[in-house]
MMTF fields as JSON, N, C-alpha, C and O atoms, coordinates in Angstrom:
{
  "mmtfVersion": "1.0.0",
  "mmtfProducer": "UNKNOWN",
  "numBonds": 455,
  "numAtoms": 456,
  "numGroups": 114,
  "numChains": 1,
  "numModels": 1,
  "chainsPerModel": [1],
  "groupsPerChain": [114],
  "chainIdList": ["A"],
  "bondAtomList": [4, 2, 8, 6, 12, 10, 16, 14, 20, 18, 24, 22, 28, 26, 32, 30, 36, 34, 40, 38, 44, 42, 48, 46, 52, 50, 56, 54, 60, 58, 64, 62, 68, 66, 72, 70, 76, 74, 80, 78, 84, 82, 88, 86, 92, 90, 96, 94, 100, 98, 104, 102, 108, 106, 112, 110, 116, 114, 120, 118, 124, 122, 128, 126, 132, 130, 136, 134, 140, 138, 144, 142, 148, 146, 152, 150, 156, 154, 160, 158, 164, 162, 168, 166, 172, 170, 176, 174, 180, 178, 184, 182, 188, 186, 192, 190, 196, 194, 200, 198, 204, 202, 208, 206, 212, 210, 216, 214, 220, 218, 224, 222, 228, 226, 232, 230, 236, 234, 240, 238, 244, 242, 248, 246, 252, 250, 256, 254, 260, 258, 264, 262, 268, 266, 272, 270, 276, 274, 280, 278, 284, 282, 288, 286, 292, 290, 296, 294, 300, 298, 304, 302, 308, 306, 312, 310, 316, 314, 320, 318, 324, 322, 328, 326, 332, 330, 336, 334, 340, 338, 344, 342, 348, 346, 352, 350, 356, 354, 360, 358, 364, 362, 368, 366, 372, 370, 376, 374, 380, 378, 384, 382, 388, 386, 392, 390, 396, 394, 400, 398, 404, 402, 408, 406, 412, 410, 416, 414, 420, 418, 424, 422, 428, 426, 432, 430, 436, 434, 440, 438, 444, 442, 448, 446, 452, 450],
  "bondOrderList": [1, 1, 1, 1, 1, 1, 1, 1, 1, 1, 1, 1, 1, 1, 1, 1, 1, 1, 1, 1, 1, 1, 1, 1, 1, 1, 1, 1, 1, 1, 1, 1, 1, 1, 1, 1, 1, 1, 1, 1, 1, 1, 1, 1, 1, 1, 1, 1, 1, 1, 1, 1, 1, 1, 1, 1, 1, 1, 1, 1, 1, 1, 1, 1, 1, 1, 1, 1, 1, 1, 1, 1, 1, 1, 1, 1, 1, 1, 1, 1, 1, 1, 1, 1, 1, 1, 1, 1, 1, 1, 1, 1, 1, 1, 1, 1, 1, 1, 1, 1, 1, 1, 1, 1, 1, 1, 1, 1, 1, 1, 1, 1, 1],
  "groupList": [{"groupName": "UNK", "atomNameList": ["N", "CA", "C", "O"], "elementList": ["N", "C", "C", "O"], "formalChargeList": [0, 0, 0, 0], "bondAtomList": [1, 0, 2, 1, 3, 2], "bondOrderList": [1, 1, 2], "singleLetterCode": "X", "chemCompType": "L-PEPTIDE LINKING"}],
  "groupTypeList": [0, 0, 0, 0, 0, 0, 0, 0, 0, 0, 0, 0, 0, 0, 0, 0, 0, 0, 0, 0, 0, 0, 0, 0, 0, 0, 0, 0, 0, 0, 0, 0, 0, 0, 0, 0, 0, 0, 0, 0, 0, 0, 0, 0, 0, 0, 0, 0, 0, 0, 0, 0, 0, 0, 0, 0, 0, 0, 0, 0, 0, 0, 0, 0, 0, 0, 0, 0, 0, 0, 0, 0, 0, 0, 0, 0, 0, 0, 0, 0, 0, 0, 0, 0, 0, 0, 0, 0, 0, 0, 0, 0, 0, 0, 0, 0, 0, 0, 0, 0, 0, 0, 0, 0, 0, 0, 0, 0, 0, 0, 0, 0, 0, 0],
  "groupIdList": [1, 2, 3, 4, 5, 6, 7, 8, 9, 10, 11, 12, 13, 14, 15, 16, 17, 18, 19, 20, 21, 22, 23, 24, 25, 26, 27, 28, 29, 30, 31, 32, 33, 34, 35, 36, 37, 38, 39, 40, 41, 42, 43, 44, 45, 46, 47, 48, 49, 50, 51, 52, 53, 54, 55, 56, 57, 58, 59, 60, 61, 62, 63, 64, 65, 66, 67, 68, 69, 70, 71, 72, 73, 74, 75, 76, 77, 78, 79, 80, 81, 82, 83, 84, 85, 86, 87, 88, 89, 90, 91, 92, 93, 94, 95, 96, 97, 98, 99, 100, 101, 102, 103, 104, 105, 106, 107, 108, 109, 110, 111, 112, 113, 114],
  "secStructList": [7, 7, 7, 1, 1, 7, 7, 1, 1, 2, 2, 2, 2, 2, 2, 2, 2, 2, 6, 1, 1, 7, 1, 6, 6, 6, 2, 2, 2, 2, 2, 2, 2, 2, 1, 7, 7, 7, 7, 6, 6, 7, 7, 7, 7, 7, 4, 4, 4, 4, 1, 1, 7, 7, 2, 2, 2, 2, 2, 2, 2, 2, 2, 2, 2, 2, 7, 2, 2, 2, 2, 2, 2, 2, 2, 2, 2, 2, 2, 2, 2, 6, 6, 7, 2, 2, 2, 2, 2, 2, 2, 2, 6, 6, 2, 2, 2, 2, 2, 2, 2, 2, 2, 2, 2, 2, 2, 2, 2, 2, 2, 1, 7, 7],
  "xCoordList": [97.114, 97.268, 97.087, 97.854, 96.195, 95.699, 95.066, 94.077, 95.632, 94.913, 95.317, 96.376, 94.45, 94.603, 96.003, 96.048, 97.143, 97.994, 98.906, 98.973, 100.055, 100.26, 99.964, 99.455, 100.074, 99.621, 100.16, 100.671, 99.978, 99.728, 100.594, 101.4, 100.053, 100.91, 101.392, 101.169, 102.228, 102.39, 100.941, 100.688, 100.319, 99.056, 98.434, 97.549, 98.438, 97.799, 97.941, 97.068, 99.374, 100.387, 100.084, 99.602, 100.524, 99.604, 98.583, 98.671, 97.235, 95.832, 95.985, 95.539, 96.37, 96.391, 96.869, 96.397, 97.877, 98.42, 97.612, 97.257, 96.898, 95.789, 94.544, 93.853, 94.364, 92.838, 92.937, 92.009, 94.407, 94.757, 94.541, 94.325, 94.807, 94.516, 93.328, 92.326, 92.945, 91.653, 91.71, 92.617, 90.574, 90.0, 90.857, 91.202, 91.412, 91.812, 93.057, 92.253, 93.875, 95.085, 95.403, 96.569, 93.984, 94.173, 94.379, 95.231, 93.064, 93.356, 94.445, 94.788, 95.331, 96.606, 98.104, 99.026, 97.418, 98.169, 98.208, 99.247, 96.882, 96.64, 97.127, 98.301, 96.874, 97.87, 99.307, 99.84, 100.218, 101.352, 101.977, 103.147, 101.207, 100.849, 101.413, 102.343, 99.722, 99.801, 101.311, 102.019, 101.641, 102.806, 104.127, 105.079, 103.881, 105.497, 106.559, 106.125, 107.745, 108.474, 108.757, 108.92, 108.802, 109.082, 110.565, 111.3, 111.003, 111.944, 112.097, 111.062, 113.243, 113.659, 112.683, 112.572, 112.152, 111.752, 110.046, 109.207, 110.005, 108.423, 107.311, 107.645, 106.339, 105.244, 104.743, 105.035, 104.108, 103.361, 102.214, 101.825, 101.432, 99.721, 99.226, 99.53, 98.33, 97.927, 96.449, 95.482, 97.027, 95.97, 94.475, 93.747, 94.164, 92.315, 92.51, 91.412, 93.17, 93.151, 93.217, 92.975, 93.584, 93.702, 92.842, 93.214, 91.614, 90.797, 89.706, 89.308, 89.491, 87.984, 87.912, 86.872, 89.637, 90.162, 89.46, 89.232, 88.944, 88.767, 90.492, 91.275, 91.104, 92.338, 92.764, 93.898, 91.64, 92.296, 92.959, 94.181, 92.172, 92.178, 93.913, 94.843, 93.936, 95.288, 96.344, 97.481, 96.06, 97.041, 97.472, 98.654, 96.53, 96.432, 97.294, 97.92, 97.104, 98.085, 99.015, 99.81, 99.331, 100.956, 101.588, 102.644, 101.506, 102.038, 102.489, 103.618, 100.905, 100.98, 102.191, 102.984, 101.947, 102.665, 104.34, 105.285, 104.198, 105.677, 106.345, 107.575, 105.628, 106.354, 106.401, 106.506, 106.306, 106.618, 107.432, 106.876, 108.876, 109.785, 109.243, 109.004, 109.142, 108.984, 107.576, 107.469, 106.775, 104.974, 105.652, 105.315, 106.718, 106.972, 107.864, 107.786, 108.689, 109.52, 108.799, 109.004, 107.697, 106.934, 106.054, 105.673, 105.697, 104.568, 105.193, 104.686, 106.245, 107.205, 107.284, 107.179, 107.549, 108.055, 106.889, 107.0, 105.693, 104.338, 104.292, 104.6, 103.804, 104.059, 105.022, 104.478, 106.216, 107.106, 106.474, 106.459, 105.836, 105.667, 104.183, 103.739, 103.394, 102.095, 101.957, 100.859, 102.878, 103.774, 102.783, 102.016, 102.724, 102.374, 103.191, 103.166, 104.489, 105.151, 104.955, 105.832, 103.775, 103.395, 102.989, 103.55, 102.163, 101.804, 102.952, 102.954, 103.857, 105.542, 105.808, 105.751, 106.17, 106.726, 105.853, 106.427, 104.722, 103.8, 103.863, 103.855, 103.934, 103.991, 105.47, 105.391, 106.543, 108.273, 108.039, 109.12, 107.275, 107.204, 105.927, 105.709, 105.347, 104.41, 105.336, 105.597, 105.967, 106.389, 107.818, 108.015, 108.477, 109.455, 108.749, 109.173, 107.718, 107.064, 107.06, 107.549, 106.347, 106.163, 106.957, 106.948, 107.889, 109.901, 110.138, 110.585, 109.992, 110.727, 109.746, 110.102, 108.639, 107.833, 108.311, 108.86, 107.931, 108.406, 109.824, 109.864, 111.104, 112.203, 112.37, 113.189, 111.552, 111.249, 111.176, 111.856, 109.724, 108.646, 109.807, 109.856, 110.605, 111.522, 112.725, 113.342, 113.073, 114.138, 113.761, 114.539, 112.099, 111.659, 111.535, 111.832, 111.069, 110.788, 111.806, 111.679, 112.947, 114.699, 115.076, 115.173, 115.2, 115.281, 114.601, 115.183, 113.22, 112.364, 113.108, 113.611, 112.973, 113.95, 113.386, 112.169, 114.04, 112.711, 113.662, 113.786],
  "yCoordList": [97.851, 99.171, 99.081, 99.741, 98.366, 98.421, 99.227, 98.927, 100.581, 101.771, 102.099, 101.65, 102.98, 102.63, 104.204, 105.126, 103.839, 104.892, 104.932, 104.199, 106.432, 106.705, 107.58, 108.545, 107.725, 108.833, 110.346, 110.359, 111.289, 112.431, 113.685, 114.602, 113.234, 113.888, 112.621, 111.416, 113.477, 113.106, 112.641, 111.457, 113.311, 113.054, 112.139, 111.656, 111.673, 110.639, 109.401, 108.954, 108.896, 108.123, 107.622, 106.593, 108.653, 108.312, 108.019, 107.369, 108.247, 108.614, 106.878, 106.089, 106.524, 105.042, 104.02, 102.89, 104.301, 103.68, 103.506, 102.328, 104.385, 104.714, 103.752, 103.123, 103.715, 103.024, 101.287, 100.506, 101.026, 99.739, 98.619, 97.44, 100.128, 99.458, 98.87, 99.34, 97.926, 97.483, 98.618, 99.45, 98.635, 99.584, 100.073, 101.242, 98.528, 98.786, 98.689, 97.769, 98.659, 98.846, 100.411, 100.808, 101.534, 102.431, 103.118, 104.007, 102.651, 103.238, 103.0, 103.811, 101.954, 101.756, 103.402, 104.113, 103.138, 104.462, 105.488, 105.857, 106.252, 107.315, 107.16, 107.517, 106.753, 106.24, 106.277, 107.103, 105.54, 105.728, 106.775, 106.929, 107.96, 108.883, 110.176, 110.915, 110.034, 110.798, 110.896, 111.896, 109.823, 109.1, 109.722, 110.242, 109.49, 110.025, 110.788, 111.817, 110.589, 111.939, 113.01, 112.304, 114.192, 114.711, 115.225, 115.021, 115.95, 116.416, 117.585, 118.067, 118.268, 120.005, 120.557, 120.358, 121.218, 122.354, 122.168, 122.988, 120.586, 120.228, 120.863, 121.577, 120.927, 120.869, 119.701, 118.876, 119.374, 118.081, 118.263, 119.405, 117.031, 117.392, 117.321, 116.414, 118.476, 118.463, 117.416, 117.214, 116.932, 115.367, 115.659, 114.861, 116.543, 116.648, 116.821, 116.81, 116.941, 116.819, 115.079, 114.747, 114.307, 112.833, 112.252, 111.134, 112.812, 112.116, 111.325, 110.16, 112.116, 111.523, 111.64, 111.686, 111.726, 111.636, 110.842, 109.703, 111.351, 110.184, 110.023, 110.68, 109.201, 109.009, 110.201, 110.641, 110.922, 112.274, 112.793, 112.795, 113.156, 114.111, 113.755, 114.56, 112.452, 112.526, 112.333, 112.79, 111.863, 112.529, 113.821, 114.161, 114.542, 115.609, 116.669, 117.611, 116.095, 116.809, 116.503, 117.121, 115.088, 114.549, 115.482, 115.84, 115.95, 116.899, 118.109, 118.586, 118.689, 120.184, 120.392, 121.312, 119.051, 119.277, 118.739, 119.175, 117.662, 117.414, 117.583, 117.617, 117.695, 117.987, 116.185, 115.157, 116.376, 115.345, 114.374, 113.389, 114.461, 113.651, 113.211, 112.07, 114.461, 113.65, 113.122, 112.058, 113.483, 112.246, 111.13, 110.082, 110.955, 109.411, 108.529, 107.327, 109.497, 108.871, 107.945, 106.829, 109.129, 108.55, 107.536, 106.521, 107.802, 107.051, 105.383, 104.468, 105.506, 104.043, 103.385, 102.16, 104.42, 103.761, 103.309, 102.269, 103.968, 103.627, 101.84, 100.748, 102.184, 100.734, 99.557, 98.482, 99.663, 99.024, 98.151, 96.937, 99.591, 99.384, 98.841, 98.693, 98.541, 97.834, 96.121, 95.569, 95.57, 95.642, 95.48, 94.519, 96.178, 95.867, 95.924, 96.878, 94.644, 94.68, 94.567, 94.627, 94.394, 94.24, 95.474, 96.039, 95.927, 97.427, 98.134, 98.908, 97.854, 99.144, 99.05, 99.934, 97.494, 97.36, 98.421, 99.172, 98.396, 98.823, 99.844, 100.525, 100.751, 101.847, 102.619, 103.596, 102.159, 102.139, 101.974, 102.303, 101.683, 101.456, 102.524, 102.387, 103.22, 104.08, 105.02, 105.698, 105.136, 106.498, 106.819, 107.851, 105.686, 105.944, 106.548, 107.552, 105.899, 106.424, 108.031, 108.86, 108.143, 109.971, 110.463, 111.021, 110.196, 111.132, 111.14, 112.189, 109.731, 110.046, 110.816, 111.157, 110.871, 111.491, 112.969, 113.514, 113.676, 114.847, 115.035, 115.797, 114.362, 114.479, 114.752, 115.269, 114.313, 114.194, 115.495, 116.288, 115.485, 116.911, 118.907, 119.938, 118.387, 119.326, 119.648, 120.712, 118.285, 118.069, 118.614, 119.291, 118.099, 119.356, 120.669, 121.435, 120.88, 122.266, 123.231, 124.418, 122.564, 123.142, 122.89, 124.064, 122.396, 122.554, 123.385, 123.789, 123.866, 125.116, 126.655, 127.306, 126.864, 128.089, 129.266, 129.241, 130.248, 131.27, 131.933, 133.042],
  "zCoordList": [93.605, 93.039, 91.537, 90.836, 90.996, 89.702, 89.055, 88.384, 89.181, 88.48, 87.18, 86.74, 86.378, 84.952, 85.036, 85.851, 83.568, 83.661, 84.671, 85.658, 84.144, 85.3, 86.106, 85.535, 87.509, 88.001, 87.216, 86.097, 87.865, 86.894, 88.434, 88.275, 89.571, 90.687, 91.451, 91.334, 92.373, 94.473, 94.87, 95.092, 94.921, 95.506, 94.772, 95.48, 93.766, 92.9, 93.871, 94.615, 93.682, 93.402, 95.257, 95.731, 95.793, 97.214, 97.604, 98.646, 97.145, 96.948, 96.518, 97.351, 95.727, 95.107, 95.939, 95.821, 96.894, 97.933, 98.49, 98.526, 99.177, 100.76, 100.244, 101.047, 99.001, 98.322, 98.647, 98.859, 98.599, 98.61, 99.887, 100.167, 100.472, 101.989, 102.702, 102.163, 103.824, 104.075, 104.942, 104.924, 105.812, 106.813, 107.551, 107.721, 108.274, 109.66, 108.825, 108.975, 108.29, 107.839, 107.343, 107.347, 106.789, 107.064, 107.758, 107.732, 109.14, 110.719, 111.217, 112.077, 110.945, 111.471, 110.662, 111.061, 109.58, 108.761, 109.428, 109.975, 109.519, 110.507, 111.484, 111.378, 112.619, 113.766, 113.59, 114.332, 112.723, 112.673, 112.227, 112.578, 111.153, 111.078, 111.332, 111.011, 112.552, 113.743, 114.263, 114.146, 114.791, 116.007, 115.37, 115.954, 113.774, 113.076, 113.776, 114.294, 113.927, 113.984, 112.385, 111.39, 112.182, 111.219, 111.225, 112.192, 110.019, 110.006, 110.639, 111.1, 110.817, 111.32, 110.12, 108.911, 110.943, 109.703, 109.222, 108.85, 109.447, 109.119, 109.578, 110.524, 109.392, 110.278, 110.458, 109.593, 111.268, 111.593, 110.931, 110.687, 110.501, 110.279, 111.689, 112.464, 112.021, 113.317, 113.269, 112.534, 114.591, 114.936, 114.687, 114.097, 115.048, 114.275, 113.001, 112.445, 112.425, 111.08, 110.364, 109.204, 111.402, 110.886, 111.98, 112.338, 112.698, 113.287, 112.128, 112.143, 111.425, 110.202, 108.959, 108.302, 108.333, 106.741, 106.062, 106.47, 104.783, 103.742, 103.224, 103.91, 102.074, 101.452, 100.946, 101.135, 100.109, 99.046, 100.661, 100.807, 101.646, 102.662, 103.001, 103.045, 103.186, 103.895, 102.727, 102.84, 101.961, 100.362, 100.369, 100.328, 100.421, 100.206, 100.925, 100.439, 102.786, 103.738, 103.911, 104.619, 103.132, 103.363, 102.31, 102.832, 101.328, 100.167, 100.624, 100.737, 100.971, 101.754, 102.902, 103.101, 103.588, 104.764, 104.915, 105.572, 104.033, 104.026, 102.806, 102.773, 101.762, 100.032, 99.56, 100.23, 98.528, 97.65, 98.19, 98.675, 98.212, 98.517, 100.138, 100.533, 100.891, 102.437, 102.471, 103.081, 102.099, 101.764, 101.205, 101.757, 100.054, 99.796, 100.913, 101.168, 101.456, 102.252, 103.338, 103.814, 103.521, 105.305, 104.556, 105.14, 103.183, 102.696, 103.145, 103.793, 102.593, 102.448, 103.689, 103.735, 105.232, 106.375, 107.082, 107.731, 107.065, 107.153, 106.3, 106.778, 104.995, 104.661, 105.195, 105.445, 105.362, 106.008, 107.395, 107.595, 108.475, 109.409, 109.394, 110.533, 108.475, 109.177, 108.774, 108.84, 108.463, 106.809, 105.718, 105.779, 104.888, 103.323, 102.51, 101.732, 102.369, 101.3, 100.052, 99.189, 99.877, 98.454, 98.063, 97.125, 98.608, 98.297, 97.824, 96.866, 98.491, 99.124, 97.601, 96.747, 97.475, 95.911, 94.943, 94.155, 95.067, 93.528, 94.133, 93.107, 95.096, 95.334, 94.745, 94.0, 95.096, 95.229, 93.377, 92.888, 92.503, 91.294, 90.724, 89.52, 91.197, 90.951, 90.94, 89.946, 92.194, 92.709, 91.354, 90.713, 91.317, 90.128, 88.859, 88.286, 88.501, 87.436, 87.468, 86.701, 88.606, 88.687, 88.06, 86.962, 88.978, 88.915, 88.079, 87.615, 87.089, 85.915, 84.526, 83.398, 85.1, 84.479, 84.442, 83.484, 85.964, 86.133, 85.462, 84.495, 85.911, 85.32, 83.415, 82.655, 83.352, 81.282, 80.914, 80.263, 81.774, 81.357, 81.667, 80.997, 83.244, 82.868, 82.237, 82.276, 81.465, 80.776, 79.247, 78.575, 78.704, 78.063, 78.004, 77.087, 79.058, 79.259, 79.227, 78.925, 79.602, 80.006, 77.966, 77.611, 77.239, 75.939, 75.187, 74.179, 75.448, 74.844, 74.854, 75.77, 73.71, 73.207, 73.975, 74.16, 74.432, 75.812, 75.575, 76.094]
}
């Protein structure tokens, strides 16, 4: 996960994860995926939608579909499960970056006189 910066979204930060992966370690992603259970309340990504993803594609619907926090959560148990612990780490260290990025930017924004 040697990308320049930090990511800038969720979807980055994921998008960077998915790149890391070899082929069949992606197809294994999708698959586990697919298979996920979600939370109350979720929607699932529906399975033709993860038949012929490029990375943005499934970045993209893990956000839409589960929000920020639950795309990192599943992002993580996915990794866990194919295992890429190395990835998990630089990912589990990307993903902090975000947060505390975001966390800054509204800790600014919450000090601006309005």
């Amino acid at each position: 996960m040697a990308h320049e910066g930090s990511p800038e979204t969720a979807t980055e930060v994921i998008l960077h994860c998915l790149e890391d992966l070899t082929v069949k370690q992606l197809k294994q992603f999708k698959m586990l995926l697919r298979d996920s259970s979600v939370k109350p309340g979720q929607r699932k990504i529906p399975a033709v939608r993860l038949e012929n993803p490029d990375c943005m594609d499934i970045a993209t619907d893990m956000i839409q579909y589960y929000g920020d926090r639950g795309a990192f959560e599943i992002t993580q148990n996915l990794l866990e499960r194919i295992p890429r612990n190395d990835l998990l780490d630089q990912f589990r260290s990307s993903m902090q970056k975000f947060v505390y990025s975001v966390s800054a930017t509204l800790h600014l924004m919450s000090d601006e006189p309005g």
